[in-house]
C-alpha positions in Angstrom: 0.0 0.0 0.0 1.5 3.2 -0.8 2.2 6.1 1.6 -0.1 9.0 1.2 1.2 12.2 0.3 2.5 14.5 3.1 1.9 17.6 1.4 -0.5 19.8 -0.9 1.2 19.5 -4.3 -1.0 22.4 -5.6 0.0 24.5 -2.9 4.1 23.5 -3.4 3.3 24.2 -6.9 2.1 27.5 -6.6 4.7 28.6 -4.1 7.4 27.5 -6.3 6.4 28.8 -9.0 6.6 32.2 -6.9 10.4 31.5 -6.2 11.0 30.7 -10.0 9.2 33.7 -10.9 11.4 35.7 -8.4 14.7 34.2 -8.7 14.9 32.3 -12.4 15.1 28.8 -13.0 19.1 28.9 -12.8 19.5 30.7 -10.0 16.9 28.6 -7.7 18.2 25.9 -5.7 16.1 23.2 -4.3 16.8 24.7 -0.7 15.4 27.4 -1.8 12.4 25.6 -3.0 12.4 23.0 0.1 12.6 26.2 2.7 9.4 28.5 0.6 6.9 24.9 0.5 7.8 23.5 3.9 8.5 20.0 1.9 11.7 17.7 2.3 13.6 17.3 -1.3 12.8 13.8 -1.6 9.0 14.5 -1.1 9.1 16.4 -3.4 11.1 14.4 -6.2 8.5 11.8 -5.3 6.2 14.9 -7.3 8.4 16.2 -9.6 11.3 13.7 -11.0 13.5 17.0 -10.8 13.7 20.5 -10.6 13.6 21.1 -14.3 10.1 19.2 -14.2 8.9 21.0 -11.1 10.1 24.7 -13.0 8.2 23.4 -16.5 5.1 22.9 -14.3 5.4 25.9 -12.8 5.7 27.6 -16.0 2.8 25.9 -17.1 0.5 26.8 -14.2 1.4 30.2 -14.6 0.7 29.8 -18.7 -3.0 28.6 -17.4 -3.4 31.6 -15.0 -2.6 34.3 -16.9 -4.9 32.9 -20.1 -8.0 32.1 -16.7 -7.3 36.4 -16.6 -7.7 37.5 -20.0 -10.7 35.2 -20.4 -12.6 36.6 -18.0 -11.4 40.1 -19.1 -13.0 39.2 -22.6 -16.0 38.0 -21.1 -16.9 41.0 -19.6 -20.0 42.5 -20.6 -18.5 45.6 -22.1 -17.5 47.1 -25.1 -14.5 45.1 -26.9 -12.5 48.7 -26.9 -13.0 48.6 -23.4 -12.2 45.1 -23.0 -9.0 45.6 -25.0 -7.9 48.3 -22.6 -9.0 45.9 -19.7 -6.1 44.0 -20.9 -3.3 46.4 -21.9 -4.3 48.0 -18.0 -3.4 43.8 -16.5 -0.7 44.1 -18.3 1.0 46.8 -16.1 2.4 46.0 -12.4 0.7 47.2 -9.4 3.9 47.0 -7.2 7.4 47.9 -7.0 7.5 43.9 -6.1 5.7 42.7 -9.3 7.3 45.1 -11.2 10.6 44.1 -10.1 9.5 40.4 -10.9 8.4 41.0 -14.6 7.0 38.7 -16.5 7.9 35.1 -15.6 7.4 33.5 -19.3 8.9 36.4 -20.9 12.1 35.9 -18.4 12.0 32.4 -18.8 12.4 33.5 -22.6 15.2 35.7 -22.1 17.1 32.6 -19.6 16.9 30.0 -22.0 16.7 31.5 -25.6 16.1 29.1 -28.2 18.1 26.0 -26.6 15.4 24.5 -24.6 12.3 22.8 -27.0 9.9 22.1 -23.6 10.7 25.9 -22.3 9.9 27.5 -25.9 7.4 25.6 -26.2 5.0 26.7 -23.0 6.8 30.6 -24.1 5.1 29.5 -27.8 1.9 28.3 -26.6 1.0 31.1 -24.2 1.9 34.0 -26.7 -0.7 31.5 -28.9 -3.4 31.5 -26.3 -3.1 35.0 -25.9 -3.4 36.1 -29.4 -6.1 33.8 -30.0 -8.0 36.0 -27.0 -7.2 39.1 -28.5 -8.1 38.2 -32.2 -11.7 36.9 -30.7 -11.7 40.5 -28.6 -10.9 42.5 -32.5 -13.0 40.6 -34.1 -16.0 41.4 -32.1 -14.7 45.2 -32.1 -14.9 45.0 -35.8 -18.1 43.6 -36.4 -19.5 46.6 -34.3 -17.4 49.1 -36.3 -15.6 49.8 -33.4 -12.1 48.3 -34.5 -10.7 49.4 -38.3 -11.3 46.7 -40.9 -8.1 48.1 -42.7 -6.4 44.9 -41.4 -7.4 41.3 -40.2 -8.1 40.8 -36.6 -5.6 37.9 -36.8 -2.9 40.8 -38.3 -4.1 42.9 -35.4 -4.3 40.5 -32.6 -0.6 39.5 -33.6 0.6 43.9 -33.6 -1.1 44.1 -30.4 0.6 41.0 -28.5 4.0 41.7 -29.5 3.0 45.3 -27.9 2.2 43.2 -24.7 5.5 41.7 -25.0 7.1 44.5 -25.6 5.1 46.8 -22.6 6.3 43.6 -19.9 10.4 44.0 -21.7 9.9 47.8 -21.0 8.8 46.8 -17.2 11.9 44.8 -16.5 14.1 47.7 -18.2 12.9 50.2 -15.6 10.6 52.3 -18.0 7.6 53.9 -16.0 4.3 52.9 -15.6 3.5 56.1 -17.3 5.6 55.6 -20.7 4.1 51.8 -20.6 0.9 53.1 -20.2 1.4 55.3 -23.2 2.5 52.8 -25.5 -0.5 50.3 -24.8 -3.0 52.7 -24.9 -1.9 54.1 -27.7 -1.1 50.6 -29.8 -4.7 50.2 -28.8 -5.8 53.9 -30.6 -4.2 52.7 -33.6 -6.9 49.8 -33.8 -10.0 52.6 -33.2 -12.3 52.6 -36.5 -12.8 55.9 -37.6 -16.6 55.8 -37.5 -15.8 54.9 -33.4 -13.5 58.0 -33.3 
């Protein structure tokens, strides 16, 4: 009969994920992640064969939460300009903490380059999932004759998220919220229709 587990795997994943996010996947050791979750290393390689696996998890869940966000940004019963400013506005920090922090897929981008497939490939997927949201967001815009029509919403959705990209590179540069702001909100003008002007 096997042992039960002696921990909450979600939890340890969630709090480890905070440490990669603040620290990198190279520069975390495993005491660093045994001393944040409270769990003995061999517990947790009982989880996660390693800490590459546990940090690709980690990347993953934090994939899934930031897509959970701008879902329920573009659910909102609003207009889509409004929802497309929803989501340039949870794009910016609210802390000198998060802000410090960045982005933890686009710094896991910037660690590993293009030499790790399974890393690139969550970085891929996310900036997928995202543009995917965005394109659904124009779209709707554009059938109002909020959004122009002078480009595709798939051409837009794609300017826009490399804007996103750009806004949380800016972030970890030490640009201010203000000049961030600016660029978003204006990336975002760019897409107005002029019948919405």
């Amino acid at each position: 009969m096997s042992r039960p587990r002696e921990f909450d795997v979600d939890q340890a994943l969630r709090q480890s994920m905070e440490v990669f996010w603040t620290k990198g996947f190279k520069s975390t050791s495993y005491e660093d992640l045994t001393r944040t979750t409270q769990v003995k290393k061999q517990s947790l390689y009982c989880v996660f064969k390693d800490k590459r696996d546990l940090f690709l998890k980690a990347l993953a869940l934090y994939r899934e939460q930031s897509v959970a966000m701008l879902e329920e940004l573009a659910s909102r019963e609003v207009s889509p300009l409004k929802k497309l400013e929803a989501v340039c506005d949870s794009t910016l920090y609210q802390n000198e903490e998060t802000l410090r922090r960045g982005c933890l897929m686009v710094n896991s981008a910037l660690e590993f380059g293009e030499d790790d497939r399974e890393v690139n490939r969550e970085v891929t997927l996310m900036f997928d999932q995202t543009e995917r949201i965005l394109e659904k967001i124009i779209r709707e815009g554009q059938e109002q004759e909020l959004v122009t029509n002078r480009r595709s919403g798939k051409e837009l959705a794609a300017y826009l998220n490399n804007a996103l990209s750009g806004a949380k590179l800016m972030e970890k540069s030490g640009a201010s919220p203000e000049q961030i702001a600016a660029v978003l909100h204006t990336s975002v003008a760019l897409m107005v229709s002029e019948n919405a002007r």
